[in-house]
DRENNU-970123 format. One record per residue: residue number from 1; residue in three letters; chain; y, z, x of N, C-alpha, C in turn. Coordinates in pm, whole numbers, m for minus. Each point is the difference from the previous one (the first is absolute). Example, Ala and Ser with C-alpha at 12.3 -4.5 7.8 and 13.67 -1.06 7.14 Angstrom:
2
[1 'ala' 'A' [m569 780 1319] [119 0 m89] [120 0 90]]
[2 'ser' 'A' [105 m72 m35] [119 6 82] [109 73 m77]]
END
This chain:
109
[1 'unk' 'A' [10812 6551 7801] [38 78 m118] [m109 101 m32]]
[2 'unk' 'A' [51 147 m71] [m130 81 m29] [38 53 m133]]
[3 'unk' 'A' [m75 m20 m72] [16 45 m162] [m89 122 m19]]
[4 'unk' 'A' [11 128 m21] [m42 110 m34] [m31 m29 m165]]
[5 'unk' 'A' [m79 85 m32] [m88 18 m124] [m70 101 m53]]
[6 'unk' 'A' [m22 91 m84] [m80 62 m55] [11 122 9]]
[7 'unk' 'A' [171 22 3] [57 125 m41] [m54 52 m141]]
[8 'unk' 'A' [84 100 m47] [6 49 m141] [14 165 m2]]
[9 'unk' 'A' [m32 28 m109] [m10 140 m30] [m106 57 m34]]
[10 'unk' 'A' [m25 129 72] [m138 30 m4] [m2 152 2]]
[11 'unk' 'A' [m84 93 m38] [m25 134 m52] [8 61 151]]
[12 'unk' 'A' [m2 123 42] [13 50 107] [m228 45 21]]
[13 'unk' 'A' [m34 m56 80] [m122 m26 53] [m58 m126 m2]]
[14 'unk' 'A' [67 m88 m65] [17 m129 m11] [m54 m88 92]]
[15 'unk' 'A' [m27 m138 16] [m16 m84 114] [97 m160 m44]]
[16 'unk' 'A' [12 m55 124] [61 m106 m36] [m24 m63 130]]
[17 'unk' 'A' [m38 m165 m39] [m51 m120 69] [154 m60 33]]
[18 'unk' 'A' [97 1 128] [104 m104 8] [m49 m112 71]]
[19 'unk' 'A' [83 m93 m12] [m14 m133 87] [112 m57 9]]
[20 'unk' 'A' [m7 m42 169] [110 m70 16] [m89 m162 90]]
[21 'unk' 'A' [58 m88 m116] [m16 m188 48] [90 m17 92]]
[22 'unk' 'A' [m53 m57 48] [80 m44 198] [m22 m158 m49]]
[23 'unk' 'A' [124 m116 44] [m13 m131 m28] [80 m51 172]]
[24 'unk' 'A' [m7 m89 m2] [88 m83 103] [m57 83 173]]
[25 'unk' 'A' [m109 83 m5] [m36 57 120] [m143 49 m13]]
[26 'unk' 'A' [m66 20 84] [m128 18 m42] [14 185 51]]
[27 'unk' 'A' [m93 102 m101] [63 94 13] [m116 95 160]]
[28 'unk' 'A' [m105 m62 m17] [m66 65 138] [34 m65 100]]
[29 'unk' 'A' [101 m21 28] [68 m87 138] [85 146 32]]
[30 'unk' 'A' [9 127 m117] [124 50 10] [m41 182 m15]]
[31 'unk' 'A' [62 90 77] [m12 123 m54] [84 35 m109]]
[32 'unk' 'A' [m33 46 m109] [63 29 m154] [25 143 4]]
[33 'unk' 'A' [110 14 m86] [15 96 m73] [50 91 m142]]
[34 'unk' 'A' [1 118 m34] [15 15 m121] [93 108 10]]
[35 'unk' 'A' [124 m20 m48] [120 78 m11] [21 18 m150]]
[36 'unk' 'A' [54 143 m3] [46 57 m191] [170 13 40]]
[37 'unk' 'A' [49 30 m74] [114 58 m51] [47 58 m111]]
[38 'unk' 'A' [m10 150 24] [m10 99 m132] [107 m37 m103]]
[39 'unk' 'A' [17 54 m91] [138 6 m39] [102 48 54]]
[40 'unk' 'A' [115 m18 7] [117 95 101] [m57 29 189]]
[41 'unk' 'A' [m99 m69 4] [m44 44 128] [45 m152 96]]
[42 'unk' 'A' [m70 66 133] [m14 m158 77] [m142 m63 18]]
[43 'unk' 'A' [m11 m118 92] [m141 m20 m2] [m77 59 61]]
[44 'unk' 'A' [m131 11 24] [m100 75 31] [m104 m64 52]]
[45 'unk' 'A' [m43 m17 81] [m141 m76 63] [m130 83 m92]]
[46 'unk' 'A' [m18 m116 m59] [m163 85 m74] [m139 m71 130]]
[47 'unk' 'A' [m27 m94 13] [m106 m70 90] [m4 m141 24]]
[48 'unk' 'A' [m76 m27 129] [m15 m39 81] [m126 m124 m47]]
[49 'unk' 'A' [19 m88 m4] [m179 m83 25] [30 m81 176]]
[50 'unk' 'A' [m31 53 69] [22 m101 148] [m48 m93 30]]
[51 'unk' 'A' [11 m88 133] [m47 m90 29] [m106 23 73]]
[52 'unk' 'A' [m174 m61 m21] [m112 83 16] [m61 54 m99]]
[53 'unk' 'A' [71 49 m106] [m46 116 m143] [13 116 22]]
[54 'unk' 'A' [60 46 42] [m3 151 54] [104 20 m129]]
[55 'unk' 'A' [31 136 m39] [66 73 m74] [104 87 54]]
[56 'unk' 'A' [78 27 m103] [74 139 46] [49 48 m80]]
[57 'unk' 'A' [46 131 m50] [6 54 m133] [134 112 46]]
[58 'unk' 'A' [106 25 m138] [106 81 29] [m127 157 m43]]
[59 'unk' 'A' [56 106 47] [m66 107 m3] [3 45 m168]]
[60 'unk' 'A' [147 m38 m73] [m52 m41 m153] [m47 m23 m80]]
[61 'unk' 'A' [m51 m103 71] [m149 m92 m72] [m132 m5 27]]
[62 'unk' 'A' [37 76 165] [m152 m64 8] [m164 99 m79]]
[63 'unk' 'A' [m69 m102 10] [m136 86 m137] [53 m53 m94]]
[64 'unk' 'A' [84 m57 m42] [56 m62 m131] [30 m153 m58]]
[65 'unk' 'A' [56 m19 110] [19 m134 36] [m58 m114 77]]
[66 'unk' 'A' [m41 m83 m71] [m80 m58 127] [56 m209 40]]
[67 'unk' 'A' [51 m37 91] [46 m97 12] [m106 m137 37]]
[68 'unk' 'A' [m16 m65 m26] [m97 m143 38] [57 m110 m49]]
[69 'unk' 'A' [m85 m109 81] [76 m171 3] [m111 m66 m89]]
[70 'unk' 'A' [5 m72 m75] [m30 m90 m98] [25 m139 75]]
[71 'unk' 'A' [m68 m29 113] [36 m120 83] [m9 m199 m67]]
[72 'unk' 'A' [m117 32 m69] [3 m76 m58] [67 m24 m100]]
[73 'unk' 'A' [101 82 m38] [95 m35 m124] [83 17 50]]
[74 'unk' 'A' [17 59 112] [141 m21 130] [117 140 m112]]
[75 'unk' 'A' [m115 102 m11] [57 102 m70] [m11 139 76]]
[76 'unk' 'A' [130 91 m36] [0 158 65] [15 93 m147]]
[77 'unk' 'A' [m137 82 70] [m48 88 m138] [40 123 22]]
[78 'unk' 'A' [16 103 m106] [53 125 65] [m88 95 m132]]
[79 'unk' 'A' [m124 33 m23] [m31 89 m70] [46 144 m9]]
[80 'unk' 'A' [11 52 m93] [97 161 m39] [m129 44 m84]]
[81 'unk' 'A' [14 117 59] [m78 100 m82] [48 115 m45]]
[82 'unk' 'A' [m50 103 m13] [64 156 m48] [109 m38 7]]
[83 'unk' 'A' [95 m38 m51] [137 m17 m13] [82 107 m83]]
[84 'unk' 'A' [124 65 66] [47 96 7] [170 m39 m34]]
[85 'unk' 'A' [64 88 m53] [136 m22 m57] [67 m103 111]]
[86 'unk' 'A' [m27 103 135] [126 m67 111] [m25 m158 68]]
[87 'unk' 'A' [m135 m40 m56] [m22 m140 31] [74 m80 m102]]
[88 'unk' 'A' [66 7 m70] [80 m65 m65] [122 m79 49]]
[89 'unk' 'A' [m10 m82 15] [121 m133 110] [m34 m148 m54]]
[90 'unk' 'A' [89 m89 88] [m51 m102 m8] [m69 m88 128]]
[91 'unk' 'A' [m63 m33 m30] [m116 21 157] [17 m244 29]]
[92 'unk' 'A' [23 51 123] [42 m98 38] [m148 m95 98]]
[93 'unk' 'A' [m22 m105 52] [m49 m14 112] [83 m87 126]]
[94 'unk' 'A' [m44 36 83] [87 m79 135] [m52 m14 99]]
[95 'unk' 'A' [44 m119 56] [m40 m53 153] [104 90 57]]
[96 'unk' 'A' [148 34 m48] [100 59 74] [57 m92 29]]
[97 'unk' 'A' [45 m163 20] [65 m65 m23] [15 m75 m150]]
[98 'unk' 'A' [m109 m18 m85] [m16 m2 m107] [m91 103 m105]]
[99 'unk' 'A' [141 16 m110] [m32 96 m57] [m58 m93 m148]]
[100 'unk' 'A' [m75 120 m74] [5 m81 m177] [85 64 m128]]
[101 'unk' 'A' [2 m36 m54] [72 28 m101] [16 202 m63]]
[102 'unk' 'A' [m112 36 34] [m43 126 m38] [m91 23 m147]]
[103 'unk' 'A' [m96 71 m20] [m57 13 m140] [m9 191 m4]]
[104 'unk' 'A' [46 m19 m115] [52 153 m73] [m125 100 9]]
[105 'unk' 'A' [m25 113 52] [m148 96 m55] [86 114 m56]]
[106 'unk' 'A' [m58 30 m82] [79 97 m93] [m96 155 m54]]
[107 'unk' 'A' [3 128 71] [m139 46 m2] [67 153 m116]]
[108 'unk' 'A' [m12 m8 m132] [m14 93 m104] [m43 115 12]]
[109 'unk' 'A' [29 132 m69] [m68 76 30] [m74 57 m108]]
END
């Protein structure tokens, strides 16, 4: 199971800390990822944490976004920074066979 966290609404230059809890699997056994879905849009690959630690970033985000594992809390982090109208979705994380629930970012102008 993966429970996302630490959406909200936030000013446009904004930052925001997400997290997604991984239970029933241990999550560095696994390459992760972080998918949005705008409003009216489809989903979108935002990044990558791989197996190894390596990264990978949509050309969107990257300089902005930065993805890391919280291993010992068996957690996937997704820091936001300069945050900009069109990052506004609900940002998901996934193995790609399991998804989480989604948590809302909401970016004001």
């Amino acid at each position: 199971q993966l429970v996302e966290s630490g959406g909200g609404l936030v000013q446009t230059g904004g930052s925001l800390r997400l997290s997604c809890a991984a239970s029933g699997f241990s999550l560095i056994n696994y390459s992760m990822s972080w998918v949005r879905q705008a409003p009216g849009k489809g989903f979108e690959w935002v990044a990558d944490l791989n197996l190894g630690g390596s990264t990978s970033y949509a050309d969107s985000v990257k300089g902005r976004f930065i993805v890391s594992g919280d291993f010992a809390e068996n957690t996937l982090v997704l820091d936001l920074k300069s945050l900009i109208a069109e990052d506004t979705a609900v940002y998901y994380c996934t193995t790609w066979s399991n998804w989480g629930q989604g948590t809302q970012v909401t970016v004001s102008s």
